[in-house]
C-alpha positions in Angstrom: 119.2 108.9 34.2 120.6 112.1 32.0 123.4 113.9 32.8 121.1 116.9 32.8 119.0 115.6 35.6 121.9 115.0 37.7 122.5 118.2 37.6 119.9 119.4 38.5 119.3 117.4 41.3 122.6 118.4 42.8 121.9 121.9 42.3 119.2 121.7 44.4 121.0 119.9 47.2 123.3 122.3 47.4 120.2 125.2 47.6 118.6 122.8 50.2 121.8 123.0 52.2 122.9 126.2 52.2 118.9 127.0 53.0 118.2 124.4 55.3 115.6 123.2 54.1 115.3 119.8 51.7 113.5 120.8 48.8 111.4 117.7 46.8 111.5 116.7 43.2 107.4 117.8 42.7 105.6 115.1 40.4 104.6 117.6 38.3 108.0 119.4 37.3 109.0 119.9 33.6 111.0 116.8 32.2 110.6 114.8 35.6 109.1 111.5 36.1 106.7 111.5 39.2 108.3 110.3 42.6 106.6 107.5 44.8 106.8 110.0 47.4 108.1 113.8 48.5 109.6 114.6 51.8 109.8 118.6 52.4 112.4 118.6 55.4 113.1 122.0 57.0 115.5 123.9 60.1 113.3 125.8 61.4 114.9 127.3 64.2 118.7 126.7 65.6 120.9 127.9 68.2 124.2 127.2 69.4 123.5 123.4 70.4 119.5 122.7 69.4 117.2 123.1 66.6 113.6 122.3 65.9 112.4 121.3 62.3 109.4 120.7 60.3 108.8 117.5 57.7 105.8 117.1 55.2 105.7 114.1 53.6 103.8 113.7 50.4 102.7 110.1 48.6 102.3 109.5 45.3 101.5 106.0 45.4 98.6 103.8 47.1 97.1 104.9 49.7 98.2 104.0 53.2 96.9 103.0 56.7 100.3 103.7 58.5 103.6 104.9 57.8 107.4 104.7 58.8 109.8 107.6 57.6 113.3 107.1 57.9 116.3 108.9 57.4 120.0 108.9 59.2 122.3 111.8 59.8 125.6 112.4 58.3 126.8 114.2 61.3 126.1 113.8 65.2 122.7 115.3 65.5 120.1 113.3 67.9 116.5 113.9 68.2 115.4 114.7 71.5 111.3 114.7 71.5 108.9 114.9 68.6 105.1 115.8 67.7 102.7 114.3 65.4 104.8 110.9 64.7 106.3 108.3 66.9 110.4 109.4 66.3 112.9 107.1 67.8 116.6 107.3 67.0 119.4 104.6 67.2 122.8 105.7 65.9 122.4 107.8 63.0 119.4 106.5 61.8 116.1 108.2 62.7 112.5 106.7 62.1 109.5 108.7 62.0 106.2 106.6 62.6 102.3 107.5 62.4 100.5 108.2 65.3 97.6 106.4 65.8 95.0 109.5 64.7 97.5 110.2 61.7 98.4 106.3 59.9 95.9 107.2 57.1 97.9 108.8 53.6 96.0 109.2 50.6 97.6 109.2 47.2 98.2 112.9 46.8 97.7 113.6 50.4 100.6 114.9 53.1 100.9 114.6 56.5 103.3 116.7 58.9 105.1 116.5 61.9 108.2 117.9 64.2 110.3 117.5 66.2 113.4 119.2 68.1 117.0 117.7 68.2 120.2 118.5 69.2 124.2 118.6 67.3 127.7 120.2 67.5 129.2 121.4 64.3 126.9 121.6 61.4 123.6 120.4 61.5 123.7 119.0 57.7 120.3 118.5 55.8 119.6 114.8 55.6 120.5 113.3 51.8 118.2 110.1 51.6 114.5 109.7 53.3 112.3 106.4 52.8 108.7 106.2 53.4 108.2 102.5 54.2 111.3 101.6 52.5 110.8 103.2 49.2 113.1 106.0 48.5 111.7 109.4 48.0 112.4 112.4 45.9 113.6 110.2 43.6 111.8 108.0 40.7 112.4 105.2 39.3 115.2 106.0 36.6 118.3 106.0 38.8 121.2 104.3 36.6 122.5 101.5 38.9 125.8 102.1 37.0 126.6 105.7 37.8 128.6 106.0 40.9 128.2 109.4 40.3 124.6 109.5 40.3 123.1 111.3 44.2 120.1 109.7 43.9 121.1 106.2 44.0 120.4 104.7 47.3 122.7 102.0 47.1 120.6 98.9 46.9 118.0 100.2 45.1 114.1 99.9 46.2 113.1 96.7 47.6 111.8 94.2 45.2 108.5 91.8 45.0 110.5 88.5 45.4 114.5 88.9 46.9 114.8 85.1 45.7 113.7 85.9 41.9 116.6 85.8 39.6 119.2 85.6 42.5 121.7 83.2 43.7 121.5 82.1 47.3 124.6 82.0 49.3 126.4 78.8 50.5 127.7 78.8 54.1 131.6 77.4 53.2 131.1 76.1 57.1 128.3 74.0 56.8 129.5 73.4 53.0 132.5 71.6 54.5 130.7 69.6 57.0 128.3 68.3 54.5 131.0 67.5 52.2 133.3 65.9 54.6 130.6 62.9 55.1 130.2 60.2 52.9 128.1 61.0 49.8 127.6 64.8 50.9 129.3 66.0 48.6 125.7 65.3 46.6 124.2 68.5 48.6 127.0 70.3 50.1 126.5 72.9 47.2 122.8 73.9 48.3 122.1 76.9 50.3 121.1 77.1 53.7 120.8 79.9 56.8 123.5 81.3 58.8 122.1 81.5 62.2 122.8 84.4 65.0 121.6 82.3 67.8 124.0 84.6 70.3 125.1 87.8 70.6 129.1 86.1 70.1 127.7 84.6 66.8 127.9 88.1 65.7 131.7 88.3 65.6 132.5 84.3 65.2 132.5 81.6 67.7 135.5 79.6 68.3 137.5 80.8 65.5 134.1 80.4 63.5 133.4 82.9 60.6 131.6 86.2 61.9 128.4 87.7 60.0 130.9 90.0 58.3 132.7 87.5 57.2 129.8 85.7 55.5 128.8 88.4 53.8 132.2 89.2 52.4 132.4 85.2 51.5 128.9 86.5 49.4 130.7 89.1 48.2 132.9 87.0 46.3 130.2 84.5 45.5 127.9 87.0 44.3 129.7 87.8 40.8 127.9 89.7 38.5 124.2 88.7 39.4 122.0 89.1 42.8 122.5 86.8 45.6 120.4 86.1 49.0 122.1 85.4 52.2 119.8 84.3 54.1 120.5 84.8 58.0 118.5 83.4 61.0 117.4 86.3 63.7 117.5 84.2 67.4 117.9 85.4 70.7 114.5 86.9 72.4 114.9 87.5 75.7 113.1 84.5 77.2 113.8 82.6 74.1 111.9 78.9 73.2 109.8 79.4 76.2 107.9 76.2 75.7 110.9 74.3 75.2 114.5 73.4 76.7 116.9 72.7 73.8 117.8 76.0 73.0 116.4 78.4 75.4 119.4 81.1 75.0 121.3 83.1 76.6 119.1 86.3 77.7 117.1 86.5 80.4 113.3 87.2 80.6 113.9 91.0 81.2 117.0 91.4 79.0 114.9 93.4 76.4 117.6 96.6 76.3 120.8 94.4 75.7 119.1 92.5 73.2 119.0 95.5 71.4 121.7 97.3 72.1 124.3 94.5 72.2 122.7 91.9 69.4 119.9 93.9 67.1 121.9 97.1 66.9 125.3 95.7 66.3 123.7 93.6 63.1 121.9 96.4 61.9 125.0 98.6 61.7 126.7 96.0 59.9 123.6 95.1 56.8 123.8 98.5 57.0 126.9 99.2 55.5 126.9 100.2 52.1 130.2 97.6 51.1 126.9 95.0 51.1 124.4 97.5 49.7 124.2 94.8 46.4 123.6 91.7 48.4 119.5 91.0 49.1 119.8 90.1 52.7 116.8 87.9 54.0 116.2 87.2 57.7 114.2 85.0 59.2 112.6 86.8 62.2 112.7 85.2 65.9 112.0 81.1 65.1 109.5 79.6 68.0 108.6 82.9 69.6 105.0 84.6 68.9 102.7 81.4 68.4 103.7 80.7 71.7 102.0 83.6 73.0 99.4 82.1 71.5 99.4 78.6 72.2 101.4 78.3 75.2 100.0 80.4 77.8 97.5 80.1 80.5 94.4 79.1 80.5 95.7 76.5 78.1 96.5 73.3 78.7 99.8 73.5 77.0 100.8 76.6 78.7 104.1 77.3 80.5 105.0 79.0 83.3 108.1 81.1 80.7 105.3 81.8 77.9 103.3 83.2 80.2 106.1 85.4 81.7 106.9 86.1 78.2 103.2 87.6 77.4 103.2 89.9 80.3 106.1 91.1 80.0 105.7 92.0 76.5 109.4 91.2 75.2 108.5 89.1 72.7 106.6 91.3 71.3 109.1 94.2 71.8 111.7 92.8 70.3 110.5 91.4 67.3 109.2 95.4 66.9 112.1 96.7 67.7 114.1 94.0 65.4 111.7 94.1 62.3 112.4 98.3 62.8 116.1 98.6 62.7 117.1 95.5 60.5 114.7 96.9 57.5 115.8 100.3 57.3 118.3 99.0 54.4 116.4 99.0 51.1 118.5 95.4 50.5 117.2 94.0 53.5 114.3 91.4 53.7 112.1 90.4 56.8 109.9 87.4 56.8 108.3 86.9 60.3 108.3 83.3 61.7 104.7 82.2 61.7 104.9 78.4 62.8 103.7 75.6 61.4 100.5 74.2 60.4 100.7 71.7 63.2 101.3 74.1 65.7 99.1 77.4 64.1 96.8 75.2 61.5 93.5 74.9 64.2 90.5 77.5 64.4 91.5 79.3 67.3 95.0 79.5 66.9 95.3 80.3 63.0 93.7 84.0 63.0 95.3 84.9 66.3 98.8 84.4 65.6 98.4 86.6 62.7 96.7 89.4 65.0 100.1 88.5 67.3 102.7 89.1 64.7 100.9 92.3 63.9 100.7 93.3 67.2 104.8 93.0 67.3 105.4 94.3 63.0 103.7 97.7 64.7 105.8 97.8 68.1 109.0 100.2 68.4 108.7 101.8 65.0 107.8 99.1 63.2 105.0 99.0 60.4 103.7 96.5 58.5 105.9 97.5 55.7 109.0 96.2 57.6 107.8 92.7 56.8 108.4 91.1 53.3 106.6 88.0 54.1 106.3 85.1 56.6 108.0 81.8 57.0 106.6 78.3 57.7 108.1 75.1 59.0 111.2 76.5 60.0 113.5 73.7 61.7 110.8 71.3 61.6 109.2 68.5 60.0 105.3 69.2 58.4 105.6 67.6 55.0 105.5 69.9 52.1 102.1 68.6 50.3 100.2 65.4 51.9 98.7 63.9 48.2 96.9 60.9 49.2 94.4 63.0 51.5 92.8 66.0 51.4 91.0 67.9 54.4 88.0 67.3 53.0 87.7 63.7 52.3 85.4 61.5 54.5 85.6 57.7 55.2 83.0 56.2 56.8 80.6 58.9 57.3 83.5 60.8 59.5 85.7 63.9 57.9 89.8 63.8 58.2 89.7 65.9 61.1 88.8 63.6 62.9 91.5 61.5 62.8 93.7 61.1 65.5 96.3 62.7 63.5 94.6 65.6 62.1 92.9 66.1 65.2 90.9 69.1 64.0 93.5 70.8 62.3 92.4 73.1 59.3 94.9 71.6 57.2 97.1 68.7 56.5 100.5 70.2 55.3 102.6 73.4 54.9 101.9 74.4 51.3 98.0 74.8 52.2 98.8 76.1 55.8 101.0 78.8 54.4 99.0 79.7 51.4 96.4 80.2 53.6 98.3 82.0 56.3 99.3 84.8 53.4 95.7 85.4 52.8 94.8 86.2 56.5 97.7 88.6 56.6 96.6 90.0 54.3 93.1 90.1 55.1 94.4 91.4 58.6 96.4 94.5 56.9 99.7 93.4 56.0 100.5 94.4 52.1 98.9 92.4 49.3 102.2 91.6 47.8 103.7 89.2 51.3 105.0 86.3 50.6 105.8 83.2 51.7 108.9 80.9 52.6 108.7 77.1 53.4 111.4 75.2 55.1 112.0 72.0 53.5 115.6 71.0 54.7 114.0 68.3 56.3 110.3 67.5 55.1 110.8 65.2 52.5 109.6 61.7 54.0 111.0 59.6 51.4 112.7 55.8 51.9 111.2 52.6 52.2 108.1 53.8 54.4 107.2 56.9 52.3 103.4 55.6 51.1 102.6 55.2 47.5 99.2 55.6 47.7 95.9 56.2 50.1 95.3 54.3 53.2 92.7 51.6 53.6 89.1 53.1 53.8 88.3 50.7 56.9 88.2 53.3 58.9 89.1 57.2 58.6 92.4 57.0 60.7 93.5 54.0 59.2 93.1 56.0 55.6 94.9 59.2 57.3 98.1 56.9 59.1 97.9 54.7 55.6 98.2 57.4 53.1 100.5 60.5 55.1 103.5 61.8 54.1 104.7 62.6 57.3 105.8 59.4 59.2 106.4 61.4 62.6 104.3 59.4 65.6 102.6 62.8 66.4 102.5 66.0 64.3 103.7 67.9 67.9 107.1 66.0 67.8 109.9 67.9 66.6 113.5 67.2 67.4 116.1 65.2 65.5 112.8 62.9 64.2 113.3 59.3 63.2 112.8 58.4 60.0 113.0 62.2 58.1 114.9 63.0 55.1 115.7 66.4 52.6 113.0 67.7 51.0 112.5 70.0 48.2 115.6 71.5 47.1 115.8 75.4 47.5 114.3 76.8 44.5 112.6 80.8 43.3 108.7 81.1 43.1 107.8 77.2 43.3 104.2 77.9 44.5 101.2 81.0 44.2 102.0 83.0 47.2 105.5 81.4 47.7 108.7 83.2 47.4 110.7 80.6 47.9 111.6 76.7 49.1 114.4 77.1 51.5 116.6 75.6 53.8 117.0 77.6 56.7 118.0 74.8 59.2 121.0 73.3 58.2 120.8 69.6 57.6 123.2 67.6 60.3 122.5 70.1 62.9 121.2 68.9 65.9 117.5 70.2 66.9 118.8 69.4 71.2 120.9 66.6 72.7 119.4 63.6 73.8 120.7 63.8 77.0 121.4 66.5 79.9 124.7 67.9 78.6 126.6 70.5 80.3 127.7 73.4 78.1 128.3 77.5 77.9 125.7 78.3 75.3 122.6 78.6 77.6 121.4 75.1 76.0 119.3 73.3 78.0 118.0 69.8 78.3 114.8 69.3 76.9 112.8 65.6 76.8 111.5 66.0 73.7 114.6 65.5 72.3 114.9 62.1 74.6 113.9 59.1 72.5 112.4 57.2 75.8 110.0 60.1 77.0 106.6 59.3 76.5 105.2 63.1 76.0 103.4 65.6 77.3 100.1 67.6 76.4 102.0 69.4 73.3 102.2 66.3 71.3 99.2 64.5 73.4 101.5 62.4 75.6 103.2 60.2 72.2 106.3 58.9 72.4 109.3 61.9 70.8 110.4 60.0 68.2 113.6 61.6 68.5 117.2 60.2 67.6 119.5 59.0 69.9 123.0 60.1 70.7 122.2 63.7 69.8 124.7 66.5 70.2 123.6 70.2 71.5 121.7 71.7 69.3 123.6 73.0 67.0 126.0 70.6 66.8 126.9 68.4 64.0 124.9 65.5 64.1 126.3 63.1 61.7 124.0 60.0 62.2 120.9 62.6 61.4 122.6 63.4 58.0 123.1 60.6 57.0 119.5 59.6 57.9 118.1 62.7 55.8 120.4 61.9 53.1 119.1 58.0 52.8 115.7 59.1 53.2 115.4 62.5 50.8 112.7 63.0 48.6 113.4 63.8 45.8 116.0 61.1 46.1 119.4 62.5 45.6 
């Protein structure tokens, strides 16, 4: 950016404030590149303690079905009610969101609304406004260099892939962990997720290393290129409410101190501009909508918690509310979890989950434009790519799905489920340019009883059992499994539609203990996790084929390392 525009561009801040009203860079001015998007912010009335004020916002680029303006307040003004837009305040930062007769924003077109606030002192013009996290009245020739520059945002716009050309962090406390066991230090290098699993995990548990103190550890990691940190969003009210292990520490009904005490707190701190450079990913809420799906009444699998948990509506509140306050940062990344294919992958569970986590990414401010993407297979199992059977192969005159293991599933392993899974998104509204994450910290299948080849074609489930990947007894089974090992290793772009391999569950940390054990981390005892229990309509009353001797979740877990380790593919 010149000098000369600079200039400019401060001169007319300085109108805009001593006028009240912010004036917009228009597309067509002399010498000035067109802006994604205008906002025309004006006082138009104040008094001693109140004001009311008018904003237009203008949009240069595609045309939209709903919208989410944002701004935050240098000084201590709060808004008190608004018209024509959904406006919610938390701290300084404000967000503006269409009402339902008012979502739709041709290129060229405007839409307007007001509202009236309150503030002591001055009541300063906002400096920065983003309409679904693009920055507007500025364009695209900021120079990244110039500290002096106003119009830099500090992180810049949001970009297509956060993992392309970037570094991912490693967490020095798993690092250490990993390396401290025999023939670790083969992996202890690798990324993984730094998980917020309780409002404590916020500041550091037990001398443990705070989420400020990760990201200054990125900091210094970071160096002259982009790095990811990659942190794990986890503690719902009502959390895991078709399972035991990890159930957390907030109550069905705790919606406000979820968000006042856990959301809130985080999103002050990504929002501080000392991390502006780092690309923050989170994973959104593991285990938590597809149970609204899956596990609720009339089902057979339903529980008594997931059913609570649709009624009340917290789930779906506070992935909203969490998807709304941690992506006001233009450095900050949201993928939604969206299951697995052996929990999501059949007819009348695949479309609805979708509907589900739309239903939440346009709750409490929130639009579709809060979420980057989605992530699959998160903490579990579902091998990457099944290649010695396809869904649509048929032995003996009867298809895959019928197999005992398929059972009717649309598909057979992540990479098809969450290929797939992108295109309903998108098909359902979300943005054409989602993508996709895959956990593989623990899908690889390999060892002595990883298959070379198909199955036998004497019948179609002796092919399947023959010729799968995935050794699990039942695809339902998902703690500390027998048998598993690493899988990919994290890598950019590995797939169409994929942003990225990851691994978001640390390897060598328990999925639940094997036993009841008593603890203070709200982590309860669930049979799955119990290598003698023989099952239960989730994974059609198999055997768990869990691990024995398991810690908490959580916990390191050494005998499961060294099990992934012996068993990765690609072989270390």
């Amino acid at each position: 950016m010149s000098r000369t525009r600079t200039a400019l561009l401060a001169a007319l801040a300085l109108v805009a404030g001593a006028s009240g009203t912010a004036l917009a860079v228009a597309p067509g001015d002399a010498g000035i590149a067109a802006v994604p998007c205008t906002v025309d912010y004006k006082v138009q009335n104040q008094w001693d303690t109140g004001f009311t004020a008018a904003v237009t916002i203008t949009n240069n680029t595609t045309a939209k079905s709903s919208w989410s303006l944002k701004w935050a307040y240098a000084g201590n003004q709060k808004v008190t009610s608004g018209w024509n837009a959904k406006v919610s305040q938390s701290g300084t930062a404000v967000t503006a969101a269409n009402e339902t007769y008012n979502g739709t924003l041709a290129t060229g077109g405007s839409v307007s609304f007001g509202f009236q606030g309150t503030y002591s002192g001055t009541n300063a013009v906002p400096a920065a406004f983003t309409l679904d996290g693009v920055t507007c009245n500025v364009d695209g020739g900021t120079d990244p260099t110039d500290p002096t520059d106003p119009t830099d945002p500090g992180g810049g716009t949001k970009v297509d892939n956060p993992y392309s050309g970037a570094k991912v962090y490693v967490n020095p406390e798993w690092s250490a962990k990993a390396a401290a066991e025999p023939g670790g230090s083969r992996i202890s290098n690798q990324p993984t997720g730094v998980w917020l699993d309780r409002i404590a995990a916020i500041n550091g548990v037990n001398g443990g290393m705070g989420l400020r103190a990760h990201l200054d550890k990125a900091l210094e990691q970071k160096g002259s290129g982009e790095l990811v940190v990659q942190l794990v969003i986890y503690n719902l009210p009502g959390r895991d409410c078709a399972a035991l292990a990890s159930n957390g520490e907030l109550g069905a009904t705790e919606i406000d101190k979820y968000k006042t005490q856990y959301i809130d707190p985080i999103a002050a701190i990504l929002a501080d501009p000392k991390y502006a450079s780092l690309r923050i990913v989170n994973t959104i809420e593991i285990d938590s909508l597809p149970n609204l799906v899956t596990n609720v009444s009339p089902r057979a699998t339903a529980t008594a918690n997931c059913d609570t948990m649709k009624a009340n509506g917290n789930y779906i509140k506070g992935v909203g509310y969490a998807l709304n306050k941690l992506g006001d940062a233009p450095n900050v990344y949201n993928y939604v979890d969206a299951g697995h294919h052996g929990w999501i992958g059949w007819d009348d569970n695949f479309s609805a989950s979708v509907q589900t986590i739309k239903q939440a990414a346009t709750a409490e401010g929130a639009t579709v434009n809060d979420v980057q993407g989605f992530i699959t297979n998160t903490a579990n199992y579902s091998a990457l790519k099944e290649q010695y059977f396809t869904i649509n192969d048929s032995v003996g005159g009867k298809s895959v799905r019928e197999s005992k293991w398929v059972d009717w599933n649309r598909y057979t392993d992540e990479l098809s489920f969450a290929q797939a899974f992108r295109q309903e998104a998108v098909n359902q509204g979300f943005a054409s340019g989602v993508g996709m994450l895959i956990d593989t910290s623990r899908n690889g299948w390999g060892g002595t009883a990883r298959p070379t080849g198909p199955g036998a074609t004497t019948d179609v489930d002796t092919y399947v059992n023959g010729g799968r990947i995935d050794r699990r007894i039942h695809v339902g089974n998902w703690c500390n499994q027998s048998g598993a090992g690493l899988g990919e290793r994290p890598q950019a772009s590995p797939a169409a539609g994929i942003d990225a391999y990851v691994w978001i569950k640390p390897p060598g940390e328990s999925d639940g203990s094997s036993s009841a054990i008593a603890n203070d981390e709200g982590k309860g005892f669930d049979r799955m996790c119990d290598p003698t229990y023989t099952g239960n309509p989730r994974n059609n009353n198999n055997m768990s084929g869990a691990l024995p001797n398991a810690p908490l979740s959580g916990h390191w877990f050494s005998a499961q390392f060294q099990q992934l380790m012996q068993n990765a593919y690609p072989a270390l």
